[in-house]
N, C-alpha and C positions, 0 to 999 in steps of 0.2 A: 504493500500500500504506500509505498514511498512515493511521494510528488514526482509528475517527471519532471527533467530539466527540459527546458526548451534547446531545439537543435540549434547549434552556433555555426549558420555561413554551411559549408557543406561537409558531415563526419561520414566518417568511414568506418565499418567494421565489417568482421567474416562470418562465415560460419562453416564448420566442416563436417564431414559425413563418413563414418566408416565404412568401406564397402565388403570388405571380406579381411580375411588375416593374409598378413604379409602384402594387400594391393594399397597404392598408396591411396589416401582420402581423398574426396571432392570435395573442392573449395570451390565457397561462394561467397562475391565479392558483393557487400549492400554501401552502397550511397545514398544518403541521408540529406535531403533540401531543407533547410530551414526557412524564416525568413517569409513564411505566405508566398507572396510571389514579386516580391521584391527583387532578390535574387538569384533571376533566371536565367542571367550569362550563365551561372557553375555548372550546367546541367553540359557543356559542352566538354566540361573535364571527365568526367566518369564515360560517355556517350561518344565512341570514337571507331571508326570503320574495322579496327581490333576486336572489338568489343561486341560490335551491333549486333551479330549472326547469335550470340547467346543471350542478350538485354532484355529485359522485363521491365516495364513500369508500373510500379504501385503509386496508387493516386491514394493521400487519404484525408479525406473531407470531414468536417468538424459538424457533424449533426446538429449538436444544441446549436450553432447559427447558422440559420439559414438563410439570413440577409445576404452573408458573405458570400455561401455555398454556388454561388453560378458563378459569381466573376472570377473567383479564386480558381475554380474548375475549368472554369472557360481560357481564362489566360496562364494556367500549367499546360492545360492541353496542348494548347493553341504557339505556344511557343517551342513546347517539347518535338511537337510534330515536325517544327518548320525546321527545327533541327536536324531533326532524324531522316527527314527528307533530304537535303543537302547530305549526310552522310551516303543515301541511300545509293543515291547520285556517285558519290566520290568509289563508293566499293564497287559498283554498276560498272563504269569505267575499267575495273583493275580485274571483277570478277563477277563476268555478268550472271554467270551459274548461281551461286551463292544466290544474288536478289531474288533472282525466280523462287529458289527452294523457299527463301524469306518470304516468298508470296503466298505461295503453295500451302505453306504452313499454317499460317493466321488464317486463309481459309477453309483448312481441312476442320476446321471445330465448327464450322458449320453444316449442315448436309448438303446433300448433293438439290436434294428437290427443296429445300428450306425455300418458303413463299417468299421470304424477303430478303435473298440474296442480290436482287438488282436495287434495294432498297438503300442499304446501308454501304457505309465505307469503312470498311475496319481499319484502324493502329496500326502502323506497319510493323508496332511487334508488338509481341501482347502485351496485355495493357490491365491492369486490376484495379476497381476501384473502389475503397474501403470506407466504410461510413463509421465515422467513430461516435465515442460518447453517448450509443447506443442507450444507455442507462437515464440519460436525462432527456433523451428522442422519445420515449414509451411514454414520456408523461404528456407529451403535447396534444391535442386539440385531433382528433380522428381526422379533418378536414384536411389541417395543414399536414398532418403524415403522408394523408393519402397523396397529395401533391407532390409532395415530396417523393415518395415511392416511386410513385409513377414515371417523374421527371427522371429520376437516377437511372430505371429501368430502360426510359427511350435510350437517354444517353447509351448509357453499357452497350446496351444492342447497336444503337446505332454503329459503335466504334469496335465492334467483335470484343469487346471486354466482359470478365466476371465482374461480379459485383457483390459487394456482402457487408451485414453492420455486425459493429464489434463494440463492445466494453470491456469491462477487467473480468465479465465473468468467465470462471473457466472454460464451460462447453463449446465459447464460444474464440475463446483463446487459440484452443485445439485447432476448431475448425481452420483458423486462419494460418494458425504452424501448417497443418497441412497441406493448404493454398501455396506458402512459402516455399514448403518442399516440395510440390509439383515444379513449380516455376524453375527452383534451384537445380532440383537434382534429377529433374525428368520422373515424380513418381507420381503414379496414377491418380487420375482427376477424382477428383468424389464426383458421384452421379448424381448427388443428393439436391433437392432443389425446394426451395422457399420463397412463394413469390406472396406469402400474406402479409396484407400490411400492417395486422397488429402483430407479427412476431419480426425477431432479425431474417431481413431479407438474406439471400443466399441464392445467387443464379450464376452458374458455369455457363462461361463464353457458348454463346451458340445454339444455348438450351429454353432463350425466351423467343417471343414472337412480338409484332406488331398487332396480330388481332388479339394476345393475350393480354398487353400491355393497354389498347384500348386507347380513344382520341383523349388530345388533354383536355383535363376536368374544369372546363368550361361552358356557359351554358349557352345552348346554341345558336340564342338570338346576338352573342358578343362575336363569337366567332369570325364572322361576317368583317365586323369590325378592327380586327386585331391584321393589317395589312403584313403578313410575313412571305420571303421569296422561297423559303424553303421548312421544310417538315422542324427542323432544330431552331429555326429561329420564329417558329410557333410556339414550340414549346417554351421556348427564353421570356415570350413577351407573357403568356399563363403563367408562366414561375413569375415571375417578375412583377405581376399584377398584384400577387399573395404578399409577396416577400421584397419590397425593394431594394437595392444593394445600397448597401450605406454610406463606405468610404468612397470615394473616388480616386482618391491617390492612395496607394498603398506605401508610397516611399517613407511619409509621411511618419509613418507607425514606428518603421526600423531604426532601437536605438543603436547609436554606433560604438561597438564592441570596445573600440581603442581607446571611450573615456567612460569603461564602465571601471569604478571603483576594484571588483573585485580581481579582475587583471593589472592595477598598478602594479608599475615596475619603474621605481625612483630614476634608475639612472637610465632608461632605455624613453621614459618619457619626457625627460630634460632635455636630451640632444632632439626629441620630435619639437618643442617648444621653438628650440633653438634654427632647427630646420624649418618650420612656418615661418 
């Protein structure tokens, strides 16, 4: 039950996996974004044409605010992508094999006759997206869950992603170790799936639909009126009707780490003084 720390700028850690005796373990490298989306240059250090062919993104979204919850989603997404495209491009160039199998792959989790395979555009690599603070989400207002559910579930689907909420309870800890170690170590998906909106949602890439997910929950005489060019930015302007986004500047927020008290460092701060 220890508080966590907030991520500082972008951490690194591993995790390893014994495969048998005497073979050596599989290592998994996790990069940690802090920072909301302040700090979206970093995503180019971890995320590099070495790397792409095994990269996973976990997205994880702060349930209890859902004011936040589209722009923050909207601009990780939206910037990770325009990344990973340029990458896609750069290994494309050097090895066009690899991209195809990279393509092949994101869409083998959908089926062959899925109704809404000319609908969506999947993550050019998989993509997971975690809703946290599940524990203070169950107490809200049936309406706004429902909206929320909904919203999350277009998205996921839209982008070939899983999607699932999470707190500190254990069951549902499990579940997402599990999720961790598909992505990490290649081990089998859970089949398992939970699309009710008053439990934690739980949906494996591929496994929801658009007639399951259903139009957004608005009523039909506004529809008409909500002028969007495309299926996503229908849904943006419904979420958005519910939930306005608050901040507009996120820079705003980011205190800077180099005149936080708990990092003083006398002599290392006097020659920065010195240097301004």
């Amino acid at each position: 039950d220890e508080p966590p720390k907030p991520t500082l700028a972008l951490e690194y850690t591993y995790g390893r996996r014994a495969k048998g005796h005497n073979i050596p373990k599989d290592i998994a490298h996790f990069w940690e974004l802090g920072g909301g989306t302040s700090l979206l240059d970093l995503i180019s250090i971890p995320i590099t044409s070495d790397t792409l062919r095994t990269f996973s993104i976990v997205l994880v979204l702060d349930l209890s605010k859902p004011n936040d919850l589209w722009p923050t989603m909207e601009n990780l997404l939206h910037a990770t992508k325009l990344h990973v495209d340029k990458v896609v491009m750069k290994l494309g160039k050097k090895n066009a094999k690899a991209v195809s199998e990279m393509r092949q792959k994101i869409w083998s989790n959908m089926q062959k006759d899925h109704p809404d395979r000319e609908l969506i555009d999947p993550f050019p690599i998989p993509l997971v997206i975690i809703g946290s603070k599940y524990d203070i989400f169950q107490d809200f207002d049936s309406e706004k869950r429902k909206v929320i559910c909904k919203t999350l579930r277009f998205v996921a689907h839209y982008y070939g992603a899983s999607l699932m909420f999470t707190s500190k309870s254990e069951a549902l800890l499990l579940k997402i170790r599990g999720v961790i170690n598909q992505l990490a170590f290649g081990i089998d998906k859970s089949k398992s799936t939970c699309v009710d909106q008053n439990k934690p949602l739980f949906i494996t890439a591929g496994l929801d639909s658009l007639s399951q997910i259903g139009s957004p929950p608005v009523p039909d005489n506004d529809i008409g009126k909500l002028h969007a060019h495309s299926p996503m930015e229908l849904w943006k302007k419904v979420y958005e009707k519910l939930f306005p986004p608050k901040s507009t500047n996120t820079l705003k927020d980011v205190r800077d780490p180099a005149r936080d008290p708990q990092y003083a460092e006398s002599e290392v701060d006097e020659m920065r003084i010195q240097k301004d």
